[in-house]
N, C-alpha and C positions, 0 to 999 in steps of 0.2 A: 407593543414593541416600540420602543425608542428610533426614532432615527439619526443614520449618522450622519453628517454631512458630506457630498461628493468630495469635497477636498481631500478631509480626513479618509473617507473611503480609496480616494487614489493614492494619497500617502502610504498608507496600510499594502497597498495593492503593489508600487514599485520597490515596498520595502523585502520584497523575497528572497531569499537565500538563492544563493546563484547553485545553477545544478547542472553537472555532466551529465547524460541521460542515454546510456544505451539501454538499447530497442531488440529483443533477440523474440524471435514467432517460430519453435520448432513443433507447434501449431497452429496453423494459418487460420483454423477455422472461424474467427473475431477479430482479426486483421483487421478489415473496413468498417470496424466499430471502436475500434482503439489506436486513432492518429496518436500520434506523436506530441502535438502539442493540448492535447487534451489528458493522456498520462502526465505529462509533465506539470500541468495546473496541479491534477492532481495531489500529484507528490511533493508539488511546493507549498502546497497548502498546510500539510502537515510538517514542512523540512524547519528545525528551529535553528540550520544552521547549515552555511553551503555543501552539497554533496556528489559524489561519486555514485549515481546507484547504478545498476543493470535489470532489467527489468524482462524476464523471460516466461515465455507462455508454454508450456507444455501439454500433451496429452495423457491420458491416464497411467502411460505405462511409467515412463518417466517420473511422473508425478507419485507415484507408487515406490517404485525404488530412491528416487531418492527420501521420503516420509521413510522408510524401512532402513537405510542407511544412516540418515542422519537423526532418528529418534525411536526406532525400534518398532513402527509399526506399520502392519501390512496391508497399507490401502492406501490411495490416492488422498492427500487432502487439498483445500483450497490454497492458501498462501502458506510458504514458507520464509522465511526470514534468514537471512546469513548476514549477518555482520560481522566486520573486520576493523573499525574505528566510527570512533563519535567526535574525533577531535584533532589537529582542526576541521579535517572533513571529516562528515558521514561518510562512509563507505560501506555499501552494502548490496550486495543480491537479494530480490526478491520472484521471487518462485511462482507462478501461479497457475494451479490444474485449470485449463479451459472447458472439459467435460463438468468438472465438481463445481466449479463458477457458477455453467448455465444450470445446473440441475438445483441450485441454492438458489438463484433467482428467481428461476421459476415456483418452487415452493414457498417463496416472499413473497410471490406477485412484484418481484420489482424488474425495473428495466435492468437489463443485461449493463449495461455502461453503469449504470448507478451502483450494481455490486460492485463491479471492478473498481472502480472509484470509492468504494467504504473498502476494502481490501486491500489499495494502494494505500490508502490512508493508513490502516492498521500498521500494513508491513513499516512504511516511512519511521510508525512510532515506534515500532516493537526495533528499528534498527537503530535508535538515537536512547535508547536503555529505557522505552516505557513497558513494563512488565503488565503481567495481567492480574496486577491489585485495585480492586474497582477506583478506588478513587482516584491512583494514578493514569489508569489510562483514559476512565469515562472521562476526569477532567482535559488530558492529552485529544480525547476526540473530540471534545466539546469545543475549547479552542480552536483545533484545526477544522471543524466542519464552521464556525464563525467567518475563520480566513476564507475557504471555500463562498463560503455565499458573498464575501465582499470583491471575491472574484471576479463575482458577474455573474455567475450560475443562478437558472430563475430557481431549480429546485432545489431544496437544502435536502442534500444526502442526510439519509440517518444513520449517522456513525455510531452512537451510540448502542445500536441493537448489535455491537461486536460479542456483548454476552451468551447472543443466541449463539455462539458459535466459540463452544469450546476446548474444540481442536485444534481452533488454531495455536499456531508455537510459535517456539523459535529456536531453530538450532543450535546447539551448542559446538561450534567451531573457532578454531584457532582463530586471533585474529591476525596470522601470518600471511594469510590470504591462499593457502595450499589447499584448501578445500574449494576456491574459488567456484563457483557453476559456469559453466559455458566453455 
């Protein structure tokens, strides 16, 4: 692997899209595993341009109804996606079951924080119109897990393995913002 130089790597690093960032936990149980400024690394990693998102953690049940609401099916999934604009901001909800999260990491063998963070990532893309056509998103994850590691981060998320997972969506909602979450 090539190296890049500290400058260029800090260049890269202050050039982030600037992001609003709410924080909603109507389950708590990953709270003290998910500060605030480590979702937001996150999401800037993948953000290709400044954004509005919200960012809400749910429990099964929730997580349940709205997958059954917003795309017809009856069970809890990992992330959801609502997008409402790509331009000038992103503006988006992103959804995330906290039971289906840890139950998927644990069967990855990966750290709890490192799904979350390939999941942030997803949703960020899936809300700026990367759909689930391999080449468009693997390359969409491939860039932003590059941003990710020039971060700072020692380990590089493996965004890529989003194929192992496909259930995730994206909901198809107004972008009037009436279907808002929270």
């Amino acid at each position: 692997a090539q190296r890049v130089p500290l400058r260029n790597r800090l260049d890269e690093i202050e050039m982030k899209p600037e992001l609003a960032l709410s924080l909603q936990f109507a389950d708590p149980r990953h709270r003290d595993r998910l500060p605030r400024h480590k979702i937001g690394r996150w999401i800037r990693a993948a953000l290709e341009a400044p954004g509005e998102i919200t960012v809400r953690i749910v429990d099964a049940e929730e997580g349940r109804t709205l997958n059954q609401q917003f795309r017809g099916r009856d069970y809890a999934t990992n992330v959801l996606t609502f997008d409402y604009a790509t331009e000038p901001l992103v503006m988006a909800d992103l959804v995330l079951c906290a039971p289906v999260v840890a139950k998927e990491a644990k069967e990855l063998k990966k750290p709890l924080a490192e799904h979350y963070a390939h999941l942030l990532v997803h949703g960020t893309l899936h809300a700026q119109g990367h759909a689930h056509v391999a080449a468009d998103l693997e390359l969409a994850h491939h860039e932003a897990g590059g941003r990710f590691q020039l971060a700072g981060h020692q380990r590089h998320c493996a965004f890529k393995d989003v194929f192992q997972f496909p259930h995730i969506a994206r909901p198809r909602v107004g972008h009037d913002g009436i279907n808002r979450i929270g």
